[in-house]
KEKOL-945712 format. One record per residue (C-alpha): residue in three letters; x, y, z. Coordinates in steps of 0.02 Angstrom, whole numbers, plus 32768, in hexadecimal, padded with zeros to 4 digits. Layout:
N
ALAXYZ;...
END
This chain:
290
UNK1C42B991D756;UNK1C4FBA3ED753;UNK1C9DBAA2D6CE;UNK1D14BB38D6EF;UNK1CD5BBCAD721;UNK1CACBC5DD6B2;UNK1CC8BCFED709;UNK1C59BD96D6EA;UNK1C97BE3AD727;UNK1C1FBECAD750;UNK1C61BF6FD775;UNK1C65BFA1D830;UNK1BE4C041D818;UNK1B37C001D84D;UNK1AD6BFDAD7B0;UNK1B2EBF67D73F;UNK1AC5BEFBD6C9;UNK1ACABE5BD6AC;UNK1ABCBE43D5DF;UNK1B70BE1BD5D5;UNK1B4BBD64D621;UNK1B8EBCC9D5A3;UNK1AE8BC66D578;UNK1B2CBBEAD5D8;UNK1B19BC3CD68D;UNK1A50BC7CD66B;UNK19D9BC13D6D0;UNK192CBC48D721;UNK191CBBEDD7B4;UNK197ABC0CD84F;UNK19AABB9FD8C9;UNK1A10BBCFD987;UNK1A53BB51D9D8;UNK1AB9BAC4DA3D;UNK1B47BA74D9D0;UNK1AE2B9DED9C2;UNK1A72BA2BD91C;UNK1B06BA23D8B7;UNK1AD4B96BD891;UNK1A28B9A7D842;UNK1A6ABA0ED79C;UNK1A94B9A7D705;UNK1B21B9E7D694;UNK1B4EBA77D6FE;UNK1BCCBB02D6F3;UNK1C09BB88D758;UNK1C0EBC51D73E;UNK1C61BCB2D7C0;UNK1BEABD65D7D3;UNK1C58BE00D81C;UNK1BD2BE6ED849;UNK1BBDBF12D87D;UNK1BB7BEC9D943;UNK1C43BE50D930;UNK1C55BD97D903;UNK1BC5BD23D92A;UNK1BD6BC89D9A7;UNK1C3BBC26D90B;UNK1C32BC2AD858;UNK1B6FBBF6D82F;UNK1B61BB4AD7EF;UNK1ADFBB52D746;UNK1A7FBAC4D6F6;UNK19D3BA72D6C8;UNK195BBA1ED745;UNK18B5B9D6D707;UNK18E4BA3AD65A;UNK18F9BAD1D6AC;UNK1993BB4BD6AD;UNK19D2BB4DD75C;UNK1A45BBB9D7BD;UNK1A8DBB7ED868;UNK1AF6BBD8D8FB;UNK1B1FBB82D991;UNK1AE7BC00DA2D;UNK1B7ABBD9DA92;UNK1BFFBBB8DA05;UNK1C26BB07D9D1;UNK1C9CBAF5DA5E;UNK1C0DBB48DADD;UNK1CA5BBE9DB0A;UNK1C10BC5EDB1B;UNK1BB7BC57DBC0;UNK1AFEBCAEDBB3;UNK1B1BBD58DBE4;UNK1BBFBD60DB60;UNK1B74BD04DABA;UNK1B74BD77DA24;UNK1AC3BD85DA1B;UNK1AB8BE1ED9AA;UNK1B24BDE3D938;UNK1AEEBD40D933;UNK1A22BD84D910;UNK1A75BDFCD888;UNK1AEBBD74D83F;UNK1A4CBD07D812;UNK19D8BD90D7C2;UNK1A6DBDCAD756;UNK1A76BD17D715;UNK19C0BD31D6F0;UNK1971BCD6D78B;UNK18C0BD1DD7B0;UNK1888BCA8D833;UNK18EABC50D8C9;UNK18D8BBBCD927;UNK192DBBC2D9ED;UNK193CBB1FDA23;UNK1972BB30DAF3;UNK1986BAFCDB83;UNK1919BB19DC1E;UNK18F9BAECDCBE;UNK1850BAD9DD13;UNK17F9BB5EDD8C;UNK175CBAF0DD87;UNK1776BA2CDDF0;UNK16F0B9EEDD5B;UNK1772BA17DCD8;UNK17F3B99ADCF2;UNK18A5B97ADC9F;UNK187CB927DBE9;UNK17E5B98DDBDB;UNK17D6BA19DB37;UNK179CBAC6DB56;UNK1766BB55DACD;UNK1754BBDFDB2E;UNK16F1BC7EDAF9;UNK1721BCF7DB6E;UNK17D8BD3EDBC2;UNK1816BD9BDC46;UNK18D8BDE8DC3A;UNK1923BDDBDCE1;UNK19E4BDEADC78;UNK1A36BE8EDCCA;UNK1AE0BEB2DC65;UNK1AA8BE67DB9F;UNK1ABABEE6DAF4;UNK19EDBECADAD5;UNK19CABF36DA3B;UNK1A26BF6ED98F;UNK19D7C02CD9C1;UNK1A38C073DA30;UNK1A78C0F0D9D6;UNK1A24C17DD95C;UNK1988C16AD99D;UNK1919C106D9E9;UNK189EC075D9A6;UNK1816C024DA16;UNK17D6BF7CD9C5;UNK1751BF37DA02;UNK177FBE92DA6D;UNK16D2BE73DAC3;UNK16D3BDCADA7A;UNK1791BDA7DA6B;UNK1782BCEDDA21;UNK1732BCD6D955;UNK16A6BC89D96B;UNK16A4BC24D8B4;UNK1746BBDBD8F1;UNK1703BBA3D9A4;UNK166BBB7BD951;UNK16D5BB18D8D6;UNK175ABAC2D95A;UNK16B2BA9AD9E0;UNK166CBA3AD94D;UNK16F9B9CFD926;UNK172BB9C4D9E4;UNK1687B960D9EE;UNK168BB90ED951;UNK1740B8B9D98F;UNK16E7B892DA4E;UNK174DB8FFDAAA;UNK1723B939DB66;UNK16E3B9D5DB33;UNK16C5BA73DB8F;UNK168DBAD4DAFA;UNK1684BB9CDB3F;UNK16FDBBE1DBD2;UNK1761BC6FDC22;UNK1811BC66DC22;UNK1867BCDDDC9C;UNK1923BCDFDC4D;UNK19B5BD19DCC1;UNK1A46BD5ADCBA;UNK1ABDBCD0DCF2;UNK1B28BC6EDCE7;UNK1B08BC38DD9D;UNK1A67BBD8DDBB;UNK19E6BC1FDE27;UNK19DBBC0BDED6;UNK193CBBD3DF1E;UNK18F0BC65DF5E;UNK1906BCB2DEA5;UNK18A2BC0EDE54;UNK181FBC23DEE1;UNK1815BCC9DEAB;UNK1800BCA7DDFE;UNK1794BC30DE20;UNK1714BC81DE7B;UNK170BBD09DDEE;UNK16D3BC75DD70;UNK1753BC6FDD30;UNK176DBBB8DCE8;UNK1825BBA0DC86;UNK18C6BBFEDCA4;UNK1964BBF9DC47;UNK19ECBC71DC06;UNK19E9BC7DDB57;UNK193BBCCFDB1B;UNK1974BD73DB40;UNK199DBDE5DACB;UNK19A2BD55DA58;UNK18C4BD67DA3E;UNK18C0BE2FDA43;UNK196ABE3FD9CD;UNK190BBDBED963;UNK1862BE3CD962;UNK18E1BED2D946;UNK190BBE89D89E;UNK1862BE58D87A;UNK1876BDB0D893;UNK181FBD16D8B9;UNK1847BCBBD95C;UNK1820BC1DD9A7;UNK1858BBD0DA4D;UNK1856BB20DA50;UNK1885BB00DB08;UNK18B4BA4CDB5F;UNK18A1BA48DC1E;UNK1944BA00DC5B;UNK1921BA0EDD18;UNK18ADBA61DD9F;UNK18F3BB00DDD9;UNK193DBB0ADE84;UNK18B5BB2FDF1A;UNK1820BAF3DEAD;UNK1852BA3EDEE9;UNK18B8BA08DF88;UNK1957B9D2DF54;UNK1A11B9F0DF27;UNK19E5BA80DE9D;UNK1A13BA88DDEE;UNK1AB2BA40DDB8;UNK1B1ABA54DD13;UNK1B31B9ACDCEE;UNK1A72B98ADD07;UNK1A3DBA05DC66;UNK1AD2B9CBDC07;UNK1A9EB904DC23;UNK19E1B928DC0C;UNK19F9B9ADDB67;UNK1A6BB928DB1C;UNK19F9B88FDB34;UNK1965B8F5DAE7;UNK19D0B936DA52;UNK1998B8C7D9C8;UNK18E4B8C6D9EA;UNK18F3B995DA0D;UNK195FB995D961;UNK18CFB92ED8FB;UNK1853B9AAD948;UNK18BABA29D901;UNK18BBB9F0D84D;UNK17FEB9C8D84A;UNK17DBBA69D881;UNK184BBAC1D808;UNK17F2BA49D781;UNK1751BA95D7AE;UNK1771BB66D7B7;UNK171DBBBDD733;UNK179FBBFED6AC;UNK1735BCB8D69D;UNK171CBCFFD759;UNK1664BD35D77B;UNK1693BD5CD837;UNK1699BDFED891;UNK1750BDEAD895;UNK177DBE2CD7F5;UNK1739BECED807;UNK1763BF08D8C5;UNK17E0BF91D86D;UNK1756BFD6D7FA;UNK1740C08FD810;UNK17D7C099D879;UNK186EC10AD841;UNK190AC09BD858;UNK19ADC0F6D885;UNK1A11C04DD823;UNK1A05C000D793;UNK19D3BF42D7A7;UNK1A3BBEB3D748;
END
């Protein structure tokens, strides 16, 4: 049961720190997702972060998993009032590193561009493509501009990390991937997932963007751990994607998806010897980072 929540101001000027935090709300692992993780923390209590971009999707939920100081958001909010194109996703990303999160975990939904990645099945995809057309996608807009590299947009000790338990647990794994996110929240229509498609393209959804670059922006580590939920409209003949069909296919896969979760989280290294820490090196920041 979850304790009250502790609320943290930071001032509205970009470039508020985060050393005011209670000891309660640090953690180091991130995780961004459905309301359904809230089962996975032990002991947990809640700090509300005001940051310089608003409110996050809810107050984030803290605890320990596998020994492990936790911090968890739900994408959508815990009563899923944020479609994709309207979640909070800068404040969520800078809501978790102020609590003193350094690498994330994104479980998601997907659906399937590919017919031999059926619902049920787990992807980790390596590679995106941002097809989102009206989304806030970077914390420098202003006072100058910052180019991070994003050639590689996923961490690749956590996908090395989550592939490894994904086959460990026997899961239908496809273990690289593109996934084309769009804007939403309308499905596609079929000549869109054709066209997809036949770029090799292999998972869409409409969450990973700006959620991965915003992550990278703060120097962050990122994972997507993504569960197919159903092929994408014109890939197979059919009636197309329905709502009801990812909700019914997320839910019966959330306990297996949420033990993934925790062994993976059991298994990232506490000191970070991948690329991801160091994107910002050399680079003159116009803000201050929490």
């Amino acid at each position: 049961m979850s304790q009250p929540a502790d609320v943290v101001s930071h001032p509205s000027e970009v470039g508020s720190a985060g050393a005011r935090l209670p000891n309660l709300a640090r953690a180091e692992i991130g995780v961004i997702g459905g309301s359904g993780f809230y089962e996975f923390l032990e002991s947990t209590d809640e700090v509300s972060v005001d940051t310089p971009y608003g409110m996050p999707s809810d107050p984030i939920v803290t605890g320990e998993v596998a020994g492990r100081k936790v911090a968890f958001v739900p994408r959508h909010g815990r009563d899923h009032r944020f479609p994709p194109h309207k979640i909070p996703y800068r404040a969520n990303l800078w809501a978790l590193r102020s609590l003193g999160v350094r690498q994330i975990l994104a479980p998601t939904a997907v659906g399937s561009l590919n017919p031999a990645h059926g619902p049920g099945r787990l992807a980790i995809p390596d590679q995106l493509v941002d097809r989102t057309t009206g989304r806030s996608q970077t914390f420098y807009d202003e006072r100058g501009a910052v180019h991070v590299p994003f050639a590689d947009p996923y961490c690749p000790v956590g996908r090395a990390h989550a592939i490894t338990s994904a086959r460990v647990a026997g899961w239908d794994l496809a273990d690289s991937g593109t996934l084309v996110v769009i804007e939403g929240p309308r499905f596609s229509t079929r000549a869109e997932s054709q066209w997809y498609a036949a770029q090799g393209w292999s998972l869409v959804g409409m969450t990973g963007h700006p959620e991965a670059v915003l992550a990278r922006e703060l120097a962050l580590c990122y994972t997507a751990v993504a569960l197919v939920t159903d092929t994408d409209a014109g890939v197979e003949e059919g009636e197309g994607v329905t709502q009801d069909e990812v909700f019914r296919v997320f839910a019966s896969n959330m306990a297996r998806l949420r033990d993934l979760v925790i062994d993976v989280i059991a298994k990232l290294p506490a000191e970070r010897t991948c690329p991801c820490p160091h994107v910002l090196d050399g680079i003159k920041l116009p803000i201050q980072l929490p």
